[in-house]
C-alpha positions in Angstrom: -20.1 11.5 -7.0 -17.8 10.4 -9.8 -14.1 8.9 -9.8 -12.9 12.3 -11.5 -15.1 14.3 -9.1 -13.9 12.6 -6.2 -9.9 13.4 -7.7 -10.5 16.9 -7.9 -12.2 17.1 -4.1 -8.7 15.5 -3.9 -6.4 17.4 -5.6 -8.3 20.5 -3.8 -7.7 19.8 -0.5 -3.9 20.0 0.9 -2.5 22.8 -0.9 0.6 21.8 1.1 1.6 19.0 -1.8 3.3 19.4 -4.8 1.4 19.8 -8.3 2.7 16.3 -9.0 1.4 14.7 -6.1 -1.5 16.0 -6.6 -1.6 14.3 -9.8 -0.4 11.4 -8.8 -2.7 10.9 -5.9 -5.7 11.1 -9.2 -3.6 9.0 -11.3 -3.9 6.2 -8.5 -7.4 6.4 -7.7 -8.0 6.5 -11.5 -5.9 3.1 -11.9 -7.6 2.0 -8.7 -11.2 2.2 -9.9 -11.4 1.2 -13.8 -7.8 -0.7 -14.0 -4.4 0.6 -15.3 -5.8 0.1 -19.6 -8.8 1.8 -18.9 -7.6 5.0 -18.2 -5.7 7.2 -20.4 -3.3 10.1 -19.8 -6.2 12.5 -21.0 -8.3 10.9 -18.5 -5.7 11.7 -16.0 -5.5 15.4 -16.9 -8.7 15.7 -17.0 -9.5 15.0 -13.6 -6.2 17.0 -12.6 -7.9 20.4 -14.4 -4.7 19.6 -17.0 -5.1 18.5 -20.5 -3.1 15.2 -21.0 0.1 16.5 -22.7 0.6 18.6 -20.2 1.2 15.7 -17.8 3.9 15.1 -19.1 6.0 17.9 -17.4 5.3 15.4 -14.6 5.7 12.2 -15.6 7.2 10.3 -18.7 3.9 8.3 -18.9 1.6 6.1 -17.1 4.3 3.9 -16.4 6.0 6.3 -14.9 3.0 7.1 -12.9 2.5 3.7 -11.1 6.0 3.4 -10.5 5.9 6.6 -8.8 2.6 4.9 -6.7 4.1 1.9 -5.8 7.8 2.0 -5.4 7.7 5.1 -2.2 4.8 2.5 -0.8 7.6 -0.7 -0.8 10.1 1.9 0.7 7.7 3.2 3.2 6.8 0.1 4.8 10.1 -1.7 4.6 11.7 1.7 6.7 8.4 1.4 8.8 8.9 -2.0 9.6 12.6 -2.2 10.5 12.4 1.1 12.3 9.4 -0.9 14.6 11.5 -4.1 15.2 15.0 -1.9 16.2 16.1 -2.7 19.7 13.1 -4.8 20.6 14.0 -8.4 20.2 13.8 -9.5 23.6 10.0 -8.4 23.2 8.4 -10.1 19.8 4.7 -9.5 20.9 5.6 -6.4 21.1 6.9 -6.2 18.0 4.0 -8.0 16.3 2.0 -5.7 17.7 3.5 -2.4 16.3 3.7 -4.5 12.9 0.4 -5.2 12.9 -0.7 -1.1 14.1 1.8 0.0 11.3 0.3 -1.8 8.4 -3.7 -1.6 9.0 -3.3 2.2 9.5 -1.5 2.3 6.2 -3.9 -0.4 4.9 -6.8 1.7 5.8 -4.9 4.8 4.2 -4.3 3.6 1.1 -6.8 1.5 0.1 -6.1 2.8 -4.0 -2.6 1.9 -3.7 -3.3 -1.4 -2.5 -5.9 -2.3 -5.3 -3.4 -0.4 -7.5 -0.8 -3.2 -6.4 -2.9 -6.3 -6.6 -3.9 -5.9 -10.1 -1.4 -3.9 -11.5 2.2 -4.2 -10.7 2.9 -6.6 -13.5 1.9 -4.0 -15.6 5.6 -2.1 -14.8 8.5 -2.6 -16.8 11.1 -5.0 -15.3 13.6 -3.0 -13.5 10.8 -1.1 -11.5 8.8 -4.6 -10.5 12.0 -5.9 -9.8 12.8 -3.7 -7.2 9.1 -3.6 -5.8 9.5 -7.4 -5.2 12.6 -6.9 -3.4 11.4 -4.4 -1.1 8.3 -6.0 -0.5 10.5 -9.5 0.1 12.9 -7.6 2.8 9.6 -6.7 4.4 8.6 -10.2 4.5 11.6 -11.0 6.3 10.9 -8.2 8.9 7.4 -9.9 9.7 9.5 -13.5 9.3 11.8 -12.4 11.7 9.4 -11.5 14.6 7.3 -14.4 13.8 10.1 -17.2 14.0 11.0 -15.6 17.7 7.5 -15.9 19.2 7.1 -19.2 17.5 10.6 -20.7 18.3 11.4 -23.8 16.4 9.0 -22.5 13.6 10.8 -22.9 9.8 11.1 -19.7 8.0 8.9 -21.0 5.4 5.8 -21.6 7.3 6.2 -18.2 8.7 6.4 -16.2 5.4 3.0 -18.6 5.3 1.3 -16.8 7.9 3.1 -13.1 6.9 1.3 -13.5 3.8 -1.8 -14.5 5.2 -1.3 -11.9 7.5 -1.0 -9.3 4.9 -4.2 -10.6 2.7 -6.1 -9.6 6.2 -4.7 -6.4 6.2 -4.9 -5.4 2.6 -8.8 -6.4 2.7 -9.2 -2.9 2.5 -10.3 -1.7 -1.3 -13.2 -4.4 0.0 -14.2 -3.3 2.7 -17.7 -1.5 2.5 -18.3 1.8 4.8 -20.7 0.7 6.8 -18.0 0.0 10.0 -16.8 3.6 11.0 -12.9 3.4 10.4 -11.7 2.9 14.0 -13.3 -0.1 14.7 -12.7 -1.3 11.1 -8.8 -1.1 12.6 -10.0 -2.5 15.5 -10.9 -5.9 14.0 -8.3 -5.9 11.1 -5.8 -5.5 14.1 -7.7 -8.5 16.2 -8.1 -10.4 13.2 -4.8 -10.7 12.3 -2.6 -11.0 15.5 -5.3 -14.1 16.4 -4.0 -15.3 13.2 -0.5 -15.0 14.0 -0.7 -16.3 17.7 -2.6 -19.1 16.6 
C-alpha cells in the first residue's frame, strides 16, 4: 500500500474530524515519509481527493501546514506534563512514572509527527520554531523538575542530560519495525526508559 493510499484509508476513517484535519493528518504522513522538499501541495491534495489549490482554503502553504503539525504537539505535551506533576511532589516516582506513560503513548501515537520534528522543524519560519523551542524547553523543565527530586543534590544540567536521553528512547518510534505488537513495544519503551532514569 502506498503513502497516498495509506492517507486516504486515513482521511476515510473518523468522519468525526474536520476537513482540515483530515488534511493535515496526510500532510504529516506525507512530510513524514519522503521529507518536507519532496512533497508538494499537489501531492498533498492529491492524497486528500483535493487538487492543490484548493488547499489553500485550509492552509496558507506548507509552512503553514507543519506549523499546524507541530506547534498543538509542543502544547499538548507541555499541558500533559504539568497537569501529571500537579499536587504530586511529595511522590516523584510517581510522577516519573506518569511522565514516562504519558509520552510513550503519545510516542507510539504519533510516530509521523515525531519524524516530522526530527528532520523538519528547522524548516519553519522563525517565530513558529521559536515558540516550538520554548514549549518543548518548559517541557524539559517538567521532566528536570521530577528528576532533580528523586535524584537530590543532582545539578539541573545533568538532569536535562538524562530528559533528553530519556526522550531519544521514547521518540525511537518512526524506527521501530512492527514485528513487537504495540503493547509490549510500550512495555519496553516504558522499562527502558525509567531504568534509565533511576540509574
Amino acid at each position: 500500500m502506498t503513502v497516498e493510499q495509506q492517507a486516504r484509508g486515513a482521511a476515510g476513517a473518523g468522519r468525526r474530524r474536520s476537513r482540515k484535519d483530515e488534511i493535515l493528518e496526510i500532510a504529516v504522513g506525507l512530510f513524514a515519509a519522503r521529507g518536507y522538499h519532496g512533497v508538494s501541495m499537489d501531492d498533498i491534495g492529491a492524497a486528500a481527493g483535493v487538487t492543490g489549490p484548493a488547499l489553500y482554503h485550509h492552509f496558507a502553504g506548507k509552512e503553514a501546514m507543519l506549523a499546524a503539525a507541530l506547534i498543538p504537539v509542543s502544547e499538548g505535551l507541555l499541558a500533559g506534563g504539568r497537569e501529571r506533576a500537579v499536587g504530586r511532589s511529595d511522590d516523584p516516582r510517581a510522577v516519573l512514572e506518569s511522565l514516562i506513560d504519558y509520552h510513550v503513548e503519545f510516542a507510539l501515537a504519533n510516530p509521523a509527527v515525531i519524524a516530522l520534528h526530527l528532520h523538519e522543524l528547522d524548516r519553519l519560519p522563525e517565530e513558529p520554531r521559536r515558540r516550538i523551542r520554548r514549549l518543548q524547553r518548559l517541557y524539559v523543565e517538567e521532566w528536570v523538575t521530577v528528576l532533580t527530586a528523586l535524584h537530590p543534590g543532582m545539578p539541573d544540567g545533568e538532569a536535562r542530560v538524562l530528559a533528553h536521553a530519556a526522550f531519544g528512547l521514547m521518540n525511537s518510534t518512526p524506527f521501530l519495525g512492527g514485528e513487537v505488537d504495540r503493547r509490549r513495544r510500550a512495555e519496553l519503551l516504558r522499562g527502558a526508559t525509567l531504568a534509565a532514569l533511576l540509574a
